[in-house]
SEPA-978222 format. One record per residue: residue in one letter; x, y, z of N, C-alpha, C, O, CB in turn; residue number from 1. Coordinates in steps of 0.2 Angstrom, whole numbers. Atoms other than C-alpha are relative to their C-alpha. Glycine has a CB too. Layout:
N
 lumlo    nu    nv    nw   cau   cav   caw    cu    cv    cw    ou    ov    ow   cbu   cbv   cbw kedren
     a     X     Y     Z     X     Y     Z     X     Y     Z     X     Y     Z     X     Y     Z    NUM
...
***
This chain:
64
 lumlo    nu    nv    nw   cau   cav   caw    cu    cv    cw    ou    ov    ow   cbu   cbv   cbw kedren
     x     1    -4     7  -208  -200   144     4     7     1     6     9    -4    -7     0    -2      1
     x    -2    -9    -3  -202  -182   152     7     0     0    11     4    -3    -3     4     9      2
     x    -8     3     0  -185  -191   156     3    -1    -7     9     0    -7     0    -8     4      3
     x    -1    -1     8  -186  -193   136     3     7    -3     8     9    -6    -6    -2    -3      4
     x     2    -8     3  -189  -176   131     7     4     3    11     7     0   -10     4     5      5
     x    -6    -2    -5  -176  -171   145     5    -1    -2     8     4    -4     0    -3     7      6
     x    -6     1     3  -162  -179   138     2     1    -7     8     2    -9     2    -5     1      7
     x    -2    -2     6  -166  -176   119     1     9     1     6    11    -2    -6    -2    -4      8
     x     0    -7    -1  -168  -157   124     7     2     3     9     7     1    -6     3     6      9
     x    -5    -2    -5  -151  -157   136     8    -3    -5    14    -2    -4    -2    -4     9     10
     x    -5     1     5  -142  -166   120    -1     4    -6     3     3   -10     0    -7    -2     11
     x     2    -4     6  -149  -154   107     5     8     2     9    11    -2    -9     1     0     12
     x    -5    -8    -3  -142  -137   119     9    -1     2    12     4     3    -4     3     8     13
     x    -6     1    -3  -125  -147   123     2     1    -8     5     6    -9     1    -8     5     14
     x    -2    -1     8  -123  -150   102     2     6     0     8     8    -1    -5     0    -4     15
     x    -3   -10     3  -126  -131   100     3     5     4     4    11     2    -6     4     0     16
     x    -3    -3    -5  -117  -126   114     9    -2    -1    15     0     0    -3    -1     8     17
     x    -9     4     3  -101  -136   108     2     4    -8     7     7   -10     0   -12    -3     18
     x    -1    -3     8  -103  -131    89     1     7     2     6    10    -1    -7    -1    -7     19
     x     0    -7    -1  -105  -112    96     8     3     1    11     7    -2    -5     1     7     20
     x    -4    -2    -4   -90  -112   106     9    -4     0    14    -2     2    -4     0     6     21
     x    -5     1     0   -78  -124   102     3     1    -7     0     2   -12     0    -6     3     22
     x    -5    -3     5   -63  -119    90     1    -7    -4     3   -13    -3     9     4     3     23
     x    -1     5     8   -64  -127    72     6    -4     0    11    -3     4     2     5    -7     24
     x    -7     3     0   -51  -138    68     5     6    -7     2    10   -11    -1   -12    -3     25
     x    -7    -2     5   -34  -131    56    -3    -1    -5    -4     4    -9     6    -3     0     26
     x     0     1     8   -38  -141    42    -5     3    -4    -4     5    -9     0    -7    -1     27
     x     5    -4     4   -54  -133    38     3     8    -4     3    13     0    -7     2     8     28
     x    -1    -4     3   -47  -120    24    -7     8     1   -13     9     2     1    -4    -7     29
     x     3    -5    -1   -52  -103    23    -4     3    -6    -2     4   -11     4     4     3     30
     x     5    -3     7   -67   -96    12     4     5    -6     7    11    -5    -7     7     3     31
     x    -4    -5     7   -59   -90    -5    -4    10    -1   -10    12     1    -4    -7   -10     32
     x     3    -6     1   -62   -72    -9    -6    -2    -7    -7    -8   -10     6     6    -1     33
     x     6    -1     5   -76   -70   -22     3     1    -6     8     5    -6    -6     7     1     34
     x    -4     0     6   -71   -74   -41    -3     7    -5    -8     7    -8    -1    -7    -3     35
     x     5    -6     5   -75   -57   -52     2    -4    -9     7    -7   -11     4    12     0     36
     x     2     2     7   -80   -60   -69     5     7    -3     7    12    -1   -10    -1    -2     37
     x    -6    -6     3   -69   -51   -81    -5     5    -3    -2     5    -9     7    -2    -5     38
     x     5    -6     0   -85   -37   -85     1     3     6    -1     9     6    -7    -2    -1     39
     x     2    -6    -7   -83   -32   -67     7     2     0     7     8    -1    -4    -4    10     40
     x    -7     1     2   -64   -33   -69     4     7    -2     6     7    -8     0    -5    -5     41
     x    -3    -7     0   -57   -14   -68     5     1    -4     6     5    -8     2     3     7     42
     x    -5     0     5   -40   -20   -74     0    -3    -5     3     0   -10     5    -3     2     43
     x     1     2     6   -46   -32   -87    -2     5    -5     0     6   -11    -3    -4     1     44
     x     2    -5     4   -56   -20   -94     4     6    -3     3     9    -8    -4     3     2     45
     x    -6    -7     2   -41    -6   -95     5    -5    -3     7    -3    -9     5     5     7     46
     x    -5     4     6   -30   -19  -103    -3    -3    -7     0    -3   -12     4    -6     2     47
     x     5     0     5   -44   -23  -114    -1     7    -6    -1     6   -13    -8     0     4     48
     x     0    -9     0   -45    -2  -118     5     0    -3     5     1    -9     1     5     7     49
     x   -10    -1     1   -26    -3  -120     0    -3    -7     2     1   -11     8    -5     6     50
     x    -1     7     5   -27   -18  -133    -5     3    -5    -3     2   -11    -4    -8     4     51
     x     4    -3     6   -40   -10  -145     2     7    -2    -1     9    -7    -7    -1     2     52
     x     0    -9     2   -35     9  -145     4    -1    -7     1     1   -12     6     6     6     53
     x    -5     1     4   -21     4  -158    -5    -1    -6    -6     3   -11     6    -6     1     54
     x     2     4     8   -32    -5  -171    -5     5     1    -5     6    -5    -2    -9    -1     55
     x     5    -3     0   -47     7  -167     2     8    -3    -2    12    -5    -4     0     7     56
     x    -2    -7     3   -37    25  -173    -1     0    -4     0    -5    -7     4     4    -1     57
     x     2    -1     6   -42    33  -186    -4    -4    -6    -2    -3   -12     4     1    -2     58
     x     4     5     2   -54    19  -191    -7     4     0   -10     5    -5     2    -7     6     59
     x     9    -2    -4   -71    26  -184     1     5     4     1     4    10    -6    -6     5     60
     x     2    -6    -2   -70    44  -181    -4     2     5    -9    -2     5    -3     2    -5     61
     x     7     2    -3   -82    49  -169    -3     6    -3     0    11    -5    -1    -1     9     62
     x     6    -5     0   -97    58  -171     0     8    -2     2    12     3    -2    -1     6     63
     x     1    -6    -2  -100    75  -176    -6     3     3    -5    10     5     1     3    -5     64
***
């Protein structure tokens, strides 16, 4: 039974000592960067800006 234990334990640290250390294969692609929504979207929103100034002059005054 220990001789059990022994070789599940000595294939469990070999696993994690292979996944640790050995180099991925190529084909595995590389994590996309992060998709921004166009609210977070710095340029969108300035061409958004750009795109309404025209039709918004002299439309709605602002405020006194």
């Amino acid at each position: 039974m220990i001789y059990l234990l022994a070789a599940i334990g000595a294939i469990a640290v070999i696993v994690l000592l292979w996944r640790a250390f050995v180099a991925r294969p190529e084909s595995v692609a590389p994590r996309r960067s992060r998709t921004v929504a166009p609210d977070d979207d710095p340029e969108f929103l300035r061409r958004l800006n750009e795109h309404r100034r025209p039709d918004d002059e002299g439309k709605n005054p602002p405020p006194a």
